[in-house]
N, C-alpha and C positions, 0 to 999 in steps of 0.2 A: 498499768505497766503494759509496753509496748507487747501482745504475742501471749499474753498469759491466757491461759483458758481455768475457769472455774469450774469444778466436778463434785458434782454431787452422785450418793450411792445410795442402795438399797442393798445392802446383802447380810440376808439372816445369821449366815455362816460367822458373818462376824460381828453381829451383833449390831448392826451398822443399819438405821431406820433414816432415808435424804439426810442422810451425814454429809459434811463438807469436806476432801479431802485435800493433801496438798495440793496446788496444783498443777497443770499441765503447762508446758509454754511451746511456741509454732518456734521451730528452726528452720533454715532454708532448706529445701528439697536437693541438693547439690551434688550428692553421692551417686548419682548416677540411678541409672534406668534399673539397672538388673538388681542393684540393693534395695531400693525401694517398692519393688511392684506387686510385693506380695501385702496381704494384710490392712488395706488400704479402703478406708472409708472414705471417698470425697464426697465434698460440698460443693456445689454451686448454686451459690449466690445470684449468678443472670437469668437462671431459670427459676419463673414462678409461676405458683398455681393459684389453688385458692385462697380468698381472705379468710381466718379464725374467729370465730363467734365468742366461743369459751368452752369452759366445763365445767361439769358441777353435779347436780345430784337431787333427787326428787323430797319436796317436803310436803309430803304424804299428812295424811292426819295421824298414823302411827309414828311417824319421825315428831311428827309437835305433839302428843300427847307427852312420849316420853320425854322429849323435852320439858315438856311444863310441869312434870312430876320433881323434877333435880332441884336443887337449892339454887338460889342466884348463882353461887361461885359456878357449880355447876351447868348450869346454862352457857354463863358465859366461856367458859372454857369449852365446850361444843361448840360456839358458833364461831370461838376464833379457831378453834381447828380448822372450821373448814372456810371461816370465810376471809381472816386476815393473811395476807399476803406473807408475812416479817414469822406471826407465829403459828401459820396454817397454811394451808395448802390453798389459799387463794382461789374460792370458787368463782365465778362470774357469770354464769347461766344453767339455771334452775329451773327445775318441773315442777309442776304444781297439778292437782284434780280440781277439778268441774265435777260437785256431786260426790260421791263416795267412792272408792274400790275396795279391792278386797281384801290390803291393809288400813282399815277403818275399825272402830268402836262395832259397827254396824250399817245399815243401810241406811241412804238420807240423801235429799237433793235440795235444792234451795226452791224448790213451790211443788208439796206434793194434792195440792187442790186439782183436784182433776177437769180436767176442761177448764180450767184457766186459762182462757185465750189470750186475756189483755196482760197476763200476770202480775195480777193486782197483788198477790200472795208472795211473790218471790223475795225474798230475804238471804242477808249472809250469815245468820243469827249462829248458825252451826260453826261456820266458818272463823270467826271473832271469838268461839272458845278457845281455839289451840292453832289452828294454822295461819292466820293473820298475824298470832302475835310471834310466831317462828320468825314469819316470811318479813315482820316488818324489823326484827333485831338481825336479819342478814342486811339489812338494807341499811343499816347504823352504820355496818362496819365497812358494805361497801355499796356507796349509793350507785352507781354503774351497771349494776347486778340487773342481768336481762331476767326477766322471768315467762314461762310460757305455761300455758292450760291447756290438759286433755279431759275430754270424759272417759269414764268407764261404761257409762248407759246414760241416756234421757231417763227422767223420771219412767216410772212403769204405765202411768198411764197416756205413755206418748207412743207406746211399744205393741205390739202387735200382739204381744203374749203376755200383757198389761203387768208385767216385772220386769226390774232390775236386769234381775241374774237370767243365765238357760240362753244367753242371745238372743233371739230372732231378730224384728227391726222395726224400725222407726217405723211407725203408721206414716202414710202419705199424706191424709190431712192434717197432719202434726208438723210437715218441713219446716211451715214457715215461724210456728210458736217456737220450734226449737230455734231455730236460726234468730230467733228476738230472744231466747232465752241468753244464746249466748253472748250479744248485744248488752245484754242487762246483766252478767258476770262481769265483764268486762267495765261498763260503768260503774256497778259496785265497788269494784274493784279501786276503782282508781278514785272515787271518793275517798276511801281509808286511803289512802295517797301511796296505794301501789299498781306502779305505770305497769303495764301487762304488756310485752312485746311480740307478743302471738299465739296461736291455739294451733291444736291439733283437733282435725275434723271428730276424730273417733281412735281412743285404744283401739290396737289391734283389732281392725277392721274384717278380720277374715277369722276372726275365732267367735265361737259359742260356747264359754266358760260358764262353770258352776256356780262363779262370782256375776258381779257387774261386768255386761259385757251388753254388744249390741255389732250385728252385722250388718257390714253393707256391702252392696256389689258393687262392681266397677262403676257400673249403671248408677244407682244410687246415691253413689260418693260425686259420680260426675254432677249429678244435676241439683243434687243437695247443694255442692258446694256453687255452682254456676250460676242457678238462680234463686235460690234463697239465700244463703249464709253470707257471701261477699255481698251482696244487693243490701242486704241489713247493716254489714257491717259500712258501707260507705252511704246508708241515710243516715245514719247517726255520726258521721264523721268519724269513723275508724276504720278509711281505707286504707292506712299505715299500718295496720296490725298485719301480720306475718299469718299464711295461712300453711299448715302441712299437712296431706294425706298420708295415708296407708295406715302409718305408726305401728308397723305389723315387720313381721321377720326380711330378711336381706333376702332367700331365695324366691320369693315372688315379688319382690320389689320392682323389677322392671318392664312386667307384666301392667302393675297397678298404674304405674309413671305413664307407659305408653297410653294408656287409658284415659287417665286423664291429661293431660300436655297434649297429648293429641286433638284435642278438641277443644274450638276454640271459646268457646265461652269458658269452661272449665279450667282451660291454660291459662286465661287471664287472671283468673278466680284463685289459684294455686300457687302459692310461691314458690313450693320446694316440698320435696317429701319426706318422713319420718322413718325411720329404719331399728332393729331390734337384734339381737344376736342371737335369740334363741334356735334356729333353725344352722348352726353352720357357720364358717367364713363369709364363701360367696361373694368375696371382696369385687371380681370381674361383675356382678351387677352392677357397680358403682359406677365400673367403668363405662359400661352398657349405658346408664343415667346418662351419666354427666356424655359419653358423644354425641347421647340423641337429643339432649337438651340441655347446653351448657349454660344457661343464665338459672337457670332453677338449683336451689338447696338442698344439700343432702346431708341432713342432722341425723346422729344417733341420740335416741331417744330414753332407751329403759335397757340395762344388763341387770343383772342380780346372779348370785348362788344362792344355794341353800345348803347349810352347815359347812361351814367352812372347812375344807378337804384339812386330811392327815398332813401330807407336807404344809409347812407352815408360807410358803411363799407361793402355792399353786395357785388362789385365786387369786392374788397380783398377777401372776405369770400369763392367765388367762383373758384380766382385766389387759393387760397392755398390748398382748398379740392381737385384741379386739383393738385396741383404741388405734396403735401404728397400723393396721390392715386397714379400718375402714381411713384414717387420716391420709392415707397415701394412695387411697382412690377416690378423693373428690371429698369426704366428707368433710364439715365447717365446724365440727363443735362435736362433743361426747360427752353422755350426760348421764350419770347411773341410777337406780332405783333407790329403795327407801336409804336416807342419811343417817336413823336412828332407829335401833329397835335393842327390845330388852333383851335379854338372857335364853327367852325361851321364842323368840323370834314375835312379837307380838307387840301391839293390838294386830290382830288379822281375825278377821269376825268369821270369815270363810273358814277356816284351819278350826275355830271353836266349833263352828258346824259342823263339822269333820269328823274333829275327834267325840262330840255327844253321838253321833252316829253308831262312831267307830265303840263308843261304850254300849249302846244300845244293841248293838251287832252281834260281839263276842258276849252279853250278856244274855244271847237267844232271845233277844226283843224281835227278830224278823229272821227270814231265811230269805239266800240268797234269791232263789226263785220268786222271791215278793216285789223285788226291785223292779222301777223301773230303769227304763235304757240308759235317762239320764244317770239317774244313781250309780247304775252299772259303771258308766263310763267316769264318773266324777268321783265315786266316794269308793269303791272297793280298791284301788289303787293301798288305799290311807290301812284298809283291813287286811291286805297282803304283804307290805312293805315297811309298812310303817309312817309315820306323820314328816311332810315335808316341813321344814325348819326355814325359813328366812334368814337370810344372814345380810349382814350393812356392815358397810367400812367400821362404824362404828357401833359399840354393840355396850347397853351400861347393865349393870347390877346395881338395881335400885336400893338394895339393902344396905352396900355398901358406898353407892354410889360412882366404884369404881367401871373406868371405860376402857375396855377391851377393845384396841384398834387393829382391825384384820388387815391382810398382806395388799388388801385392796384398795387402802386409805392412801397408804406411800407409796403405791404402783400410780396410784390416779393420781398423785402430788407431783412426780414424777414431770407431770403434763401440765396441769391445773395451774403450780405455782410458777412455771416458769415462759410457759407461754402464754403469751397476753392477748385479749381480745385487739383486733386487729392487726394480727401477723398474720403473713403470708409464709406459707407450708415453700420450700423450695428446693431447688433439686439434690439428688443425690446418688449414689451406686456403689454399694459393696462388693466386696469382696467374698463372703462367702452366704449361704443359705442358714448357719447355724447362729449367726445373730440376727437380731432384727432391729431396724430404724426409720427415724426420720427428721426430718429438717425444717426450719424456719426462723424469719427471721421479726424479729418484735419490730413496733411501731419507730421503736428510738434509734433505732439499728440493730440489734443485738443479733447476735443468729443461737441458735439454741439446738443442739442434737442430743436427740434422745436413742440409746443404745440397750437395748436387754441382751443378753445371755440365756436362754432357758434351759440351756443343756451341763449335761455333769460333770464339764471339765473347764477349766479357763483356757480362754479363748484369747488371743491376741490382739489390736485393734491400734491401726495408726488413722488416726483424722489427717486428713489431706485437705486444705485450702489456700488459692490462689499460691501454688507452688512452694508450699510451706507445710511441714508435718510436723505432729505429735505424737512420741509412740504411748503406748499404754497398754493396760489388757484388764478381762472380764473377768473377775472369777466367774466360779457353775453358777446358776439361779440368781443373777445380781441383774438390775437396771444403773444405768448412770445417767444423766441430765449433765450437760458439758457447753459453758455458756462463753460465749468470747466476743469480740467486736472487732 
């Protein structure tokens, strides 16, 4: 029907999880100037930006353990949540680990023989328990589905501080084993017959965590990636794999960017960079990016909470102000941390370290003053505070097997199912600061606007396109997805 717009909701208040409402239809604009000029969301359609990758969500070895624990029924009602279109929020670009983090069983990498130069030892043996067989039933339901690889560390004996965990970095005469290491993920990879459409250099590049972590400098990253990593990956014929740095928070991001893109073997070597929300908005980095270097990618990477806040719609609320902020400064794609975890935020092998500590601690097994600085900084947090909790859109109770979906599942649906990989994000300008939005339009036509509410009263909202309006309005703490042709 000529003018109809389809709306979909999120509002707790009424119970209302991408529910379909009736819908909207466009009337001529004809009323004049002074009735119409308040309240006004326009579209336009002739301005465009960037093209859309996707979104979706990390499948961790904790999101595929729990997985592989559930019954069939249960599995597959996890994977069509998130990854069929009709009865899920339609994922289409996914994270995956290189090696362990620090939601894992434990620590592991795929060849820990040390000085393994040829890596005669490298195996996906770990990998083929639980996160192959995730990543190969997302791929059933949607064969399209891009998928990319970060590490959390190089094995410990490629490392300077010959571990995992604590950072420091890659040995120098280790560049070039890592850079064939990752060479040989990626081969592996696509034997079990999943096509891998790019890596990130390194997790968050600028932290030295308690977990799997590994630092590198500007320095470091430039010429890792310049003359080792890209050199491997186009002898072996994967000069088409996507490469991103940083994969670290938004407010040094365009510090990291200038650093590398600036230089020219490293700009070559770099497609685009990785970005994280934990530090802030900072959305004007984006902007900063994308004018100093508008052919390079600016993907969001990794979001999470942990224990999902009192109000019930806060981390949706927080998921979407991240996802419309970085989407409307240049970002291509937004992609959340762990898809599955239990009840009590787990497997996280780190948080288990934690809390033995944390028993060992208040059991008068050590005094404060026995710690070291790491300890100080990494585990007395856990002894003062209390234990950080992980929390994922999706969250099961293995007992019952019942899946608790946080406000984060249908904030991210929001996005995920209605925008499709190659739409262009396109323009737009509201009317006030108290909602938030943004625009595009799908491969087929469609245009699609996504509108939140975060505040405590309902708010008003006419869509305005090509001389044509629909009124409507927000209740408090509601998203809507609003789709027309």
């Amino acid at each position: 029907m000529k003018g109809k717009i389809r709306v979909f909701i999120t509002d707790y208040n009424s119970h209302a999880f991408l529910q379909e409402k009736e819908p909207l239809f466009f009337h001529a604009d004809r009323e004049g100037y002074r009735a119409n000029e308040a309240n006004i969301f326009n579209i336009y359609d002739e301005v465009r930006y960037q093209e859309i990758l996707g979104f979706g969500g990390a499948m961790t070895q904790a999101s595929a353990v729990n997985l592989m624990k559930m019954s069939a029924a249960g599995q597959e009602a996890v994977m069509k949540g998130y990854f069929d279109r009709e009865e899920g929020i339609g994922y289409s670009l996914c994270r995956t680990t290189i090696n362990s983090c620090d939601f894992s069983t434990e620590f592991y990498t795929c060849d820990d023989t040390e000085n393994d130069w040829e890596l005669k030892d490298f195996s996906l043996e770990h990998d083929r328990q639980d996160v192959i067989p995730m990543i190969k039933k997302a791929l059933s339901i949607n064969q399209e589905l891009k998928l990319f690889a970060s590490p959390w560390s190089p094995p410990g004996w490629m490392k300077t501080n010959g571990r995992m965990d604590k950072g420091r970095y890659l040995r120098k005469d280790c560049r070039q084993v890592w850079a064939d290491y990752f060479v040989k993920f990626l081969q592996e990879y696509e034997r079990e017959g999943i096509p891998v459409w790019g890596i990130t250099i390194q997790n968050e590049t600028h932290a030295e965590m308690g977990w799997e972590s590994c630092y590198y400098t500007a320095q470091d990253e430039r010429e890792f990636a310049g003359e080792y990593l890209r050199p491997a990956l186009c002898r072996a014929g994967l000069g088409d794999k996507k490469v991103l740095c940083w994969d670290h928070n938004k407010e040094r991001a365009f510090d990291r960017a200038s650093e590398i893109f600036s230089d020219k073997k490293a700009g070559e070597a770099v497609d685009g960079i990785a970005i994280h929300w934990y530090a802030g908005d900072h959305f004007g980095a984006l902007d900063a990016i994308h004018q100093m270097y508008p052919g390079k990618l600016i993907l969001g990477t990794e979001a999470c909470m942990s224990n999902e806040p009192r109000e019930c719609y806060a981390a949706g609320e927080k998921y979407a102000h991240d996802m419309i902020g970085d989407l409307n400064h240049w970002a291509c794609g937004w992609v959340d941390w762990n898809m599955l975890l239990d009840t009590t935020g787990r497997p996280d092998h780190w948080m288990d370290e934690q809390l033995a500590f944390r028993e060992r601690f208040l059991a008068g097994g050590c005094r404060q003053e026995e710690l070291s600085e790491t300890e100080k900084e990494f585990l007395l947090p856990c002894i003062s505070t209390g234990i950080w909790v992980g929390e994922a859109p999706m969250v099961v109770d293995h007992e019952t097997e019942k899946i608790r979906f946080s406000s984060s599942y249908y904030y991210i649906g929001h996005f995920s199912k209605f925008i499709r990989p190659g739409a262009v994000r396109i323009g737009n300008s509201m009317y006030t600061h108290l909602l938030e939005g943004c625009t595009f339009e799908n491969p087929d036509g469609g245009k699609v606007a996504v509108v939140m509410n975060p505040g405590d009263r309902t708010e008003k909202l006419t869509l305005r396109y090509r001389d044509e309006i629909a009124e409507t309005s927000l209740p408090a703490h509601s998203i809507v997805t609003c789709l027309f042709k």
